[in-house]
N, C-alpha and C positions, 0 to 999 in steps of 0.2 A: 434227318431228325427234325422233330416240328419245332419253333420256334415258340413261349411263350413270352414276346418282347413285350411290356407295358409302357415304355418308355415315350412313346407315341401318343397313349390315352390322353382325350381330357377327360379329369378326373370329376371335371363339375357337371359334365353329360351321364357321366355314370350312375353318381347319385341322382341327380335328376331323374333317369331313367329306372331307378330302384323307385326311389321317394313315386314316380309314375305308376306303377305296377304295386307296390303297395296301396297308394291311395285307390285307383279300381279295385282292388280285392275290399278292401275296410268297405267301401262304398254297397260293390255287390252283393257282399253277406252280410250286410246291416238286414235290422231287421227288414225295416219297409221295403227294400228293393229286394232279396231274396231270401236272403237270412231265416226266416218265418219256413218257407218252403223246404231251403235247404235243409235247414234243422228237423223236420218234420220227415222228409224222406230219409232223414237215417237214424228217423226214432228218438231225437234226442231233445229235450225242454233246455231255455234258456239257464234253468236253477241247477244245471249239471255241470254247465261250462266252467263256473267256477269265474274267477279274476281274468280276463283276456289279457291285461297286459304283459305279461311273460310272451302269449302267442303272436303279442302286438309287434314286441319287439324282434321275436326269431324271426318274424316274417318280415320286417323290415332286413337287418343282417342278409335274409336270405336271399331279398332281392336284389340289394346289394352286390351281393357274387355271382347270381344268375345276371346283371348286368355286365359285369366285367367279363364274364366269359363271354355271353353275346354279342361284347364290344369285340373280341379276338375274333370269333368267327365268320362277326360281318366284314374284318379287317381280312380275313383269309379269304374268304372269298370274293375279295376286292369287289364289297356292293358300296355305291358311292349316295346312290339317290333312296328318296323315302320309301320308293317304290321298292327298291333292293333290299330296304331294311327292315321292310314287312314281309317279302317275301322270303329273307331268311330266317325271321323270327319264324314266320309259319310254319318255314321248313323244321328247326328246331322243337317246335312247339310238337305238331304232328309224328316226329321220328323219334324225338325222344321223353315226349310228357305223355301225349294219346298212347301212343302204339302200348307201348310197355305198361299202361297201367289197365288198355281194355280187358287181359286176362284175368285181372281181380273183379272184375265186373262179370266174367261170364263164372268163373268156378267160387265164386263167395255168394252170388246170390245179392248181393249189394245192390241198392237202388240205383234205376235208370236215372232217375232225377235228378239225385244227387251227384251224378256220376257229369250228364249232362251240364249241370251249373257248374260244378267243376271247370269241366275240359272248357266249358266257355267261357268263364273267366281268365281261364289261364292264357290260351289262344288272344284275348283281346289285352292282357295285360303284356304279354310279349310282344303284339301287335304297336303298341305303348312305347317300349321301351327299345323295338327297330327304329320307330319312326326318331327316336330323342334322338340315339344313339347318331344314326345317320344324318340327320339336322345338325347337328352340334357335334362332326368330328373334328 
């Protein structure tokens, strides 16, 4: 049976590593850096989005728990260095954020663009949050 021991974490890498991967995301879909683009490849104007901060905060929360679990599986897979801890995020990033959402991209018809800014954010914000996580175990 797999162990989900916490008892080990620092807790202040964690958030760190959340607080990381949030701030890349708010950064890369602001407007000036992407945000303009991205919004544009899926059709949608600024005056639709309504109030972001509800979104602000899920995504904050959320990175949050995608940290903590990131923090177990670089711990399972006893990666020690920064080098370990990007290439487990990647491995995570790639098997389980890419892989599984390419098929709404091939059968929805969904913008390449959009899809791309995505998967590239996500990749570089997990990228983020191996290297904290591994830095500060």
């Amino acid at each position: 049976m797999v162990s989900f021991d916490v008892s080990s974490f620092n807790w202040i890498a964690i958030v760190l590593a959340g607080v990381s991967a949030w701030i890349i995301g708010a950064i890369w879909f602001s407007p000036p850096v992407f945000g303009r683009r991205w919004m544009a490849a899926l059709g949608l104007k600024q005056e639709q989005l309504g109030n972001p901060a509800p979104g602000f905060v899920a995504a904050l929360v959320i990175s949050f728990i995608g940290a903590t679990f990131l923090r177990w599986v670089i711990g399972v897979a006893g990666a020690t260095s920064v080098g370990d801890g990007i290439e487990v995020a990647l491995i995570i990033w790639f098997a389980f954020i890419l892989l599984p959402s390419a098929p709404g991209l091939l059968f929805t018809k969904q913008s390449s663009t959009a899809f791309a800014l995505t998967q590239v954010q996500h990749a570089i914000a997990m990228s983020a949050m191996g290297i904290v996580l591994t830095a500060y175990r």
